[in-house]
SESELO-778598 format. One line per field, with one value per residue (C-alpha): x, z, y. Coordinates in steps of 0.5 Angstrom, whole numbers. Example, Ala and Ser with C-alpha at 12.3 -4.5 7.8 and 13.67 -1.06 7.14 Angstrom:
2
X	c(25;27)
Z	c(16;14)
Y	c(-9;-2)
***
This chain:
664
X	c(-44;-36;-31;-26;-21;-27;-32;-36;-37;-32;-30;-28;-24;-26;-23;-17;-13;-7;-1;1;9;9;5;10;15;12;13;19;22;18;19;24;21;14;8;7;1;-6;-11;-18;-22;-29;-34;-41;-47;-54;-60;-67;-72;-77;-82;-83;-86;-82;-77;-79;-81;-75;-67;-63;-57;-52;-50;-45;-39;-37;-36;-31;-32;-39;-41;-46;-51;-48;-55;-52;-48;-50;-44;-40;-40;-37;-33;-31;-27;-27;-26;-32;-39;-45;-51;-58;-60;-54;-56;-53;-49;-45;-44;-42;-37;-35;-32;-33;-31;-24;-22;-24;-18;-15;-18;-14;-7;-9;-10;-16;-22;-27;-33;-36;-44;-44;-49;-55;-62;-66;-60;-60;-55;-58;-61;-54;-51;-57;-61;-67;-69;-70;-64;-59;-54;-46;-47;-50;-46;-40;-41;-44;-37;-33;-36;-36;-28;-26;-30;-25;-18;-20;-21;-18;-11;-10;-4;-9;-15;-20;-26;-30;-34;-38;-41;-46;-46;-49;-47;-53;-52;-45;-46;-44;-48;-49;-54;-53;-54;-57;-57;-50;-51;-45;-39;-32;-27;-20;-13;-8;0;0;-5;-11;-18;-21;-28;-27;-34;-37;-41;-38;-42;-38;-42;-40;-46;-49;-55;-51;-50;-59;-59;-56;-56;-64;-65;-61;-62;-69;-66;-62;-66;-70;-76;-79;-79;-81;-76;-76;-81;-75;-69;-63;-62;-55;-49;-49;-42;-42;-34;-33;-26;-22;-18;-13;-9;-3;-3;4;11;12;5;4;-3;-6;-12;-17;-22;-28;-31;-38;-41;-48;-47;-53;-55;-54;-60;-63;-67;-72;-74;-74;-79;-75;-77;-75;-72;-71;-68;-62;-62;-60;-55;-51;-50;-49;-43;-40;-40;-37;-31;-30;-29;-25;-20;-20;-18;-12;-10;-9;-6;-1;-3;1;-5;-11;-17;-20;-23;-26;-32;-34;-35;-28;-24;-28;-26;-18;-16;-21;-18;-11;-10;-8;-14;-16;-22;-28;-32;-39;-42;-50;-53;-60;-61;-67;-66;-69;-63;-57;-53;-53;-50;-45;-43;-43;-39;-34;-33;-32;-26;-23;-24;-21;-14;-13;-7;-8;-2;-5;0;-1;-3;2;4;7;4;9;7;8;11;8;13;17;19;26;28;35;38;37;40;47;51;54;59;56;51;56;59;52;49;57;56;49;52;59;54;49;46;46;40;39;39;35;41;47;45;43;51;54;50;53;60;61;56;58;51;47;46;42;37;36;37;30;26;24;32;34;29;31;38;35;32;37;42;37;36;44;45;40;45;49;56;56;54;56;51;51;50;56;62;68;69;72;66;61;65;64;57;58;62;57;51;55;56;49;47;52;49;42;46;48;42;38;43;43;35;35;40;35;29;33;35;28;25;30;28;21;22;26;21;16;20;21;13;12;17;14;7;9;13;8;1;4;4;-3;-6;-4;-4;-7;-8;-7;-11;-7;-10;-15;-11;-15;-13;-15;-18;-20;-21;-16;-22;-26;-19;-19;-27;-26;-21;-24;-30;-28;-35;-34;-33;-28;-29;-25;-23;-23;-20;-25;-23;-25;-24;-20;-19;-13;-12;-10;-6;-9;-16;-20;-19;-24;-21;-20;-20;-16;-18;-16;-15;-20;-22;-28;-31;-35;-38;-42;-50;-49;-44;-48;-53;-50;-46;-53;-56;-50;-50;-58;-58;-52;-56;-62;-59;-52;-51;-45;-40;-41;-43;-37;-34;-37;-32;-34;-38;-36;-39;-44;-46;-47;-51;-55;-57;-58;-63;-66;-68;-70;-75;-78;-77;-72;-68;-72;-66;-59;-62;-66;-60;-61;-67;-62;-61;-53;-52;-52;-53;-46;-43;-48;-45;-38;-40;-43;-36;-32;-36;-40;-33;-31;-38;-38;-31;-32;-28;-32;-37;-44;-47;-50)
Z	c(24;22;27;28;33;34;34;40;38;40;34;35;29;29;26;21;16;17;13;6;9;14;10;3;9;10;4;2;8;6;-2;-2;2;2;-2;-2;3;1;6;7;3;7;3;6;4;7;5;5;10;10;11;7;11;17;13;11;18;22;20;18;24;19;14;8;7;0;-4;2;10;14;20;25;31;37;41;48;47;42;42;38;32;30;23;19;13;9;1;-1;2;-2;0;-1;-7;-10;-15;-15;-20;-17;-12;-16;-21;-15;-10;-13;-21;-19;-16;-21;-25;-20;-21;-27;-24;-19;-14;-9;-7;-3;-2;5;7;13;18;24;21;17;14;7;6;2;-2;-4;-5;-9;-12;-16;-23;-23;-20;-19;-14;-13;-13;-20;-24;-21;-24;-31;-31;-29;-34;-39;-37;-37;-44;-46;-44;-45;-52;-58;-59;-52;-47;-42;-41;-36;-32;-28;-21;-15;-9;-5;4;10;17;20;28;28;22;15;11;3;0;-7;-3;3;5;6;14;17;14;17;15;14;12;7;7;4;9;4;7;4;5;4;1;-1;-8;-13;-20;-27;-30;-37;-38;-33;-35;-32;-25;-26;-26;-20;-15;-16;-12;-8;-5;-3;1;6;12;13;19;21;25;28;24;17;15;11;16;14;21;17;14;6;2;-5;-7;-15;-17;-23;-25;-31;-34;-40;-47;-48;-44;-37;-37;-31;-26;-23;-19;-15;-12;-10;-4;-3;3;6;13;18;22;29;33;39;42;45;39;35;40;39;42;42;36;34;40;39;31;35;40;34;30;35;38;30;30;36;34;28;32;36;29;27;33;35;28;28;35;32;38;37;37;32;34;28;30;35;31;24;20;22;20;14;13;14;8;7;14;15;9;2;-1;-4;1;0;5;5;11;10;16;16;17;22;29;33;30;32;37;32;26;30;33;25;23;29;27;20;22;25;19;15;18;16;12;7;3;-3;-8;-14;-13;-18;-20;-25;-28;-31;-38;-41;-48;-52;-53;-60;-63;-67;-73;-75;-78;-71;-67;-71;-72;-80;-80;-78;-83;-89;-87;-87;-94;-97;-94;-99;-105;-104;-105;-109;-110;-104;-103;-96;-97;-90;-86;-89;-86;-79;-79;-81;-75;-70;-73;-74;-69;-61;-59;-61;-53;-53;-55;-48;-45;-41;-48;-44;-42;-49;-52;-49;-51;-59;-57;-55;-60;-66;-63;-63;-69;-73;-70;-75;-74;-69;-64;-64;-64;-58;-60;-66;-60;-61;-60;-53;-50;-54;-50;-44;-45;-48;-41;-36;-40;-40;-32;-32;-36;-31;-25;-28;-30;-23;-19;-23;-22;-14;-15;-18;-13;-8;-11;-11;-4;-2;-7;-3;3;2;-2;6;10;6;7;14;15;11;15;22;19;17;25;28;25;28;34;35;33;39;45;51;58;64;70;76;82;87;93;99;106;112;117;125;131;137;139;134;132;138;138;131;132;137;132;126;122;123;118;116;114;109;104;97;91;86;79;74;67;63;56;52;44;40;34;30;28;25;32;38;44;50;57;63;70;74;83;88;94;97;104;106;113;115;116;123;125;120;125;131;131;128;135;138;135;135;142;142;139;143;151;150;151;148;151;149;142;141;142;136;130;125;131;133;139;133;131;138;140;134;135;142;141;134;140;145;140;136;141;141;133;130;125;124;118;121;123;116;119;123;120;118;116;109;106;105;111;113;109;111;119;118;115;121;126;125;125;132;136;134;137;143;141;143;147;149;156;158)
Y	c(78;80;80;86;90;95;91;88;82;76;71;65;60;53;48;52;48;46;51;48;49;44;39;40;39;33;30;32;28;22;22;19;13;14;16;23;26;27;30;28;33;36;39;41;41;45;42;47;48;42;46;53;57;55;57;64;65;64;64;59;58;57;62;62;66;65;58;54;58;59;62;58;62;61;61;61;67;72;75;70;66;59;60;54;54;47;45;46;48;48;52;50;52;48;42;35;36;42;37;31;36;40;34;27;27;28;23;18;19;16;9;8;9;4;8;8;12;13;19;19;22;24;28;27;24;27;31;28;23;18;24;26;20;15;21;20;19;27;28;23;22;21;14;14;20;17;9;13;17;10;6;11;12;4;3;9;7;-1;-1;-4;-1;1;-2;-4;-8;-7;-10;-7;-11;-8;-11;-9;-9;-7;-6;-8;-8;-10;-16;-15;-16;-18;-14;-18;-24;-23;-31;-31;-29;-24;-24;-23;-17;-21;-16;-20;-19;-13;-9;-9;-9;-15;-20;-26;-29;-22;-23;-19;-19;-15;-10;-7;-2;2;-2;-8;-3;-3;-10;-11;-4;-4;-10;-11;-2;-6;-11;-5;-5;1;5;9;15;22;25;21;17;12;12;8;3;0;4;1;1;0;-4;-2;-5;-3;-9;-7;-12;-10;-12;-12;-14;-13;-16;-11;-11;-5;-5;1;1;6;6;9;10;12;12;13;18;19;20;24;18;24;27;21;17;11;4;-3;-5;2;4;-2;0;7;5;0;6;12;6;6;13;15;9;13;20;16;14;21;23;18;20;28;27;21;16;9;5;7;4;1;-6;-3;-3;-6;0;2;-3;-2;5;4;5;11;14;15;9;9;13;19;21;26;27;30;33;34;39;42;49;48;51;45;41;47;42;36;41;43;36;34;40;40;32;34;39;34;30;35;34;27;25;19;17;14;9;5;-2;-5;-12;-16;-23;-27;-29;-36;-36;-42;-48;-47;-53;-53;-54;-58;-52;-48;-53;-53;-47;-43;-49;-55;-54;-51;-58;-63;-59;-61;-68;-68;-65;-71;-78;-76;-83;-85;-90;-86;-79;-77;-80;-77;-70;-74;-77;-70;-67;-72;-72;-64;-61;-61;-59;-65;-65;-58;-62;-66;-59;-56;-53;-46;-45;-47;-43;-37;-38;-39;-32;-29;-32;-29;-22;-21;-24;-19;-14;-16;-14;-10;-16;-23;-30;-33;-40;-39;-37;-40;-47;-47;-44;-50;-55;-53;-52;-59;-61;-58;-62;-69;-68;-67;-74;-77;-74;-77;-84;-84;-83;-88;-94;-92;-92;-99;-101;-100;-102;-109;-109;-107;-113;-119;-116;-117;-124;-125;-124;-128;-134;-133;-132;-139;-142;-140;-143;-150;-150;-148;-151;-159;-156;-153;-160;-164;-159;-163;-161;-165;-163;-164;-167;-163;-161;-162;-159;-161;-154;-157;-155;-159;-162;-164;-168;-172;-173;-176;-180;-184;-185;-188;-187;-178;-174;-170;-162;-160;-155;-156;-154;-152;-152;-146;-147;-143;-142;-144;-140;-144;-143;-146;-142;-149;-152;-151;-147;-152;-150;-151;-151;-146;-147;-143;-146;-148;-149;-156;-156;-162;-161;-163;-158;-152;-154;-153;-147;-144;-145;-142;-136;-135;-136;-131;-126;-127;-127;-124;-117;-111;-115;-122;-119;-116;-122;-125;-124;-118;-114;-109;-104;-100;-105;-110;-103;-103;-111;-109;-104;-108;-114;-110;-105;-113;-119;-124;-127;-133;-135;-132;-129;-123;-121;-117;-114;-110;-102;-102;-110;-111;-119;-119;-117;-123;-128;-126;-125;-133;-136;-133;-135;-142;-147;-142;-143;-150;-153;-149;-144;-138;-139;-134;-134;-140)
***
């Protein structure tokens, strides 16, 4: 359908380019400072009917207008039609040739400028997408014609004679469910996206293996394509569940001075398809495989998005795919994308959704620049020769020393003497050998001027001198340093020699010592603990006991100096109760009677009884009976042993006295 003035129909434009003044605009402001722009170039690609006698039987919903537009139905309203204009569009009977020479073959000039490149297959399932880069062995696909043509490129530029070297690695990954993954080397697990100083996307620990042929390329691209993940589903009986990106690097190396190093990289991207989970019938696995790759691919329609709208922030890490497509959207490479559409009814919404993301992509503008260095290049030493360390003059003046003395019975010394008399820059020979052969270098290079350009090491005599001062300076400096160095490896030997003798010293003080360390115990202190009335009943009987306290001693280790010795001990002071049997006895009974007649009040006199525990001792009697010892007094819930023991030595010496007394 043509849309004009006077006709019924309505057209609606889609997706136009931008206009080529505004983008030479662009460039002419950032010439200066920037790379110039290069636009991502879009090129679509309708595959046949599946089925040829749906084909003959129903439309295709889109149509070509001519080699770069075409026109898709509008099946909710008859009267409209979404035009699109891109780089390139290639109908259904458009080979895998045309589209290879067409859009991918360019772009390979740009690898050996040191320039990246990257080629993009995009589209729902089912669309083709691994048909257009991979191929068959009948028809092979971009992946193979562009190493085919790549190789063939490098064999060229690389040969003998040339300025540059080349070399040539590939790698092989997959994005599988947010993991990357080397096809090369499946065993290494998921590897992470770093980025250097320099902005370069990078893999730390990605295979890379070299090819020189595209026998090579076979070797290792084959096996590692049946390591990509794969399924089925009710649209494609083999749908790619990961996207796979094959990395090429052209390395070049110059032969010759500046020793510069260029390095591009191609970048080959079959991305999986979105999916209609409803018409694909996937479940479990699947169904994740679906939900990973729709999420990849609404991140990277959120990129193209930020970058045509300039947001500040670009949402490249918000995905794995992203982040590796940074250079190739908004980055330093030249971009080609395929956008692969089917021309069945029943798949109108996802070719249009793939077209109107297409058009998006069309606006993106990359800035491509040559990834340039320079190699510093080690010249070999160069071992010099009597007659360059002297001047004209000074050999003039040692060949006539030689002529004068003949006979001499020591001819090799006279030329050795003459250099040491007559020649100022004997020094030069403790110089730093790389400075001294770049002086010599130089010094030829003028003096093969001739008269136009005086030698550098033949200048006047003032100039030698002080070339000769500067490098005596320098020998005193070194003279100076060494004599301080020496000064204090000195100072740290006496000082060492110091303390050695000091230790020596110590010891022969300190080991007399250890040999006759003696101890003496001191005498046990004993202190006198009674009541008044006890006192008055022992001192009328002579024979009574006296209950004391005594000092119990504790041995206590001493170290000794000396380690042949055993440790000796030293007794330590703590003081322990002695009661008499008879007084033991008695205060048990008045505490046992206590217990068994006494009520809450006269429990609490007790000491270490309070009213709780005169309740429950209380209770504990009424509920079992009268105490038959003191100890049962452990039976009762809430008095531990230790609170026993300390409840007996509190009250036992009171009781008996007379102290404390209970109810009679």
């Amino acid at each position: 359908m043509e849309a004009g003035a006077s006709a019924p129909l309505k057209t609606r434009q889609m997706a136009t380019a931008t206009s080529g003044a505004g983008r030479c605009r662009l460039s002419k402001v950032g010439a200066g400072r920037r790379p110039p722009p290069a636009r991502v170039r879009v090129a679509v690609r309708l595959r046949p009917f599946l089925d040829e006698t749906a084909g003959a039987s129903e439309p295709p919903c889109v149509r070509a207008i001519d080699s770069c537009s075409l026109e898709v139905a509008n099946w909710r309203n008859y009267q409209e039609t979404l035009k699109y204009q891109f780089d390139a569009f290639y109908g259904e009977r458009s080979s895998q040739q045309d589209i290879y020479a067409g859009s991918v073959q360019p772009i390979l000039r740009h690898l050996l400028e040191g320039q990246n490149a990257s080629v993009l297959a995009y589209g729902p399932t089912g669309a083709g997408k691994t048909h257009t880069m991979l191929g068959s062995p009948e028809q092979p696909g971009v992946i193979p014609r562009a190493l085919m043509d790549l190789l063939q490129l490098t064999r060229e530029e690389g040969a003998e004679g040339r300025p540059w070297a080349l070399s040539v690695t590939m790698s092989y990954l997959e994005i599988y469910q947010e993991k990357v993954l080397d096809l090369l080397d499946p065993a290494s697990g998921d590897l992470v996206i770093r980025e250097d100083c320099r902005g370069n996307i990078l893999i730390p620990g990605l295979t890379q293996r070299p090819i020189t042929s595209f026998t090579d390329f076979e070797r290792h691209f084959l096996p590692a394509s049946g390591n990509r993940t794969v399924g089925a589903t009710r649209l494609n009986r083999r749908s790619s569940r990961s996207h796979a990106v094959l990395l090429v690097k052209v390395d070049q190396r110059e032969r010759l001075a500046p020793f510069r190093q260029r390095e591009g990289k191609l970048y080959l991207i079959d991305l999986a398809g979105s999916e209609d989970n409803r018409r694909t019938g996937n479940q479990g696995l699947r169904l994740k495989e679906s939900g990973a790759i729709n999420t990849s691919l609404f991140v990277l329609g959120k990129v193209v998005d930020a970058l045509n709208q300039g947001l500040p922030r670009v949402p490249y890490r918000d995905s794995k795919l992203t982040r590796l497509l940074q250079d190739s959207l908004g980055g330093s490479a030249h971009s080609i994308l395929i956008a692969n559409i089917a021309p069945e009814r029943r798949f109108y919404l996802d070719t249009v959704s793939a077209l109107n993301f297409a058009a998006r992509s069309r606006e993106v503008v990359n800035r491509p620049f040559t990834n340039e260095s320079l190699q510093l290049h080690v010249l070999p030493p160069v071992k010099l020769s009597q007659k360059e360390l002297l001047g004209p003059s000074e050999a003039k003046r040692a060949r006539g020393c030689e002529e004068v003395e003949p006979g001499s019975p020591e001819p090799a010394a006279a030329p050795a003497s003459a250099s040491q008399r007559f020649s100022p820059l004997q020094k030069l020979s403790n110089m730093d050998p790389a400075m001294l052969e770049r002086l010599l270098s130089l010094d030829r290079m003028l003096g093969s001027q001739g008269s136009q350009g005086t030698p550098l090491l033949n200048t006047p005599k003032r100039e030698r001198m002080v070339l000769l001062k500067t490098v005596e300076e320098k020998d005193l400096e070194i003279e100076r340093l060494k004599m301080k160095q020496k000064e204090l490896e000195a100072k740290v030997l006496a000082q060492e020699a110091t303390e050695e003798e000091e230790k020596e010293n110590s010891r022969s003080l300190l080991r007399p010592l250890s040999r006759h360390t003696v101890t003496v115990a001191k005498p046990l202190k004993k202190a006198v603990v009674m009541p008044l009335q006890l006192i008055q009943e022992q001192a009328a009987s002579p024979h009574a006991e006296i209950h004391v306290l005594k000092k119990k001693g504790r041995k206590r280790k001493l170290k000794s100096l000396d380690a042949s010795e055993p440790e000796e001990q030293k007794p330590e002071d703590c003081w322990e109760l002695e009661i008499s049997p008879e007084l033991l006895a008695h205060g048990r009974q008045k505490i046992l009677d206590l217990l068994n007649e006494g009520s809450t009040r006269d429990l609490r006199s007790l000491q270490r009884i309070g009213q709780k525990k005169a309740q429950l001792i209380v209770g504990w009697r009424e509920l079992h009976g009268p105490f038959s010892q003191v100890e049962d007094l452990e039976r009762v819930e809430g008095i531990s042993a230790k609170q026993m023991e300390s409840f007996l030595k509190a009250n036992i010496l009171g009781l008996a006295a007379g102290h404390r007394s209970g109810p009679s």
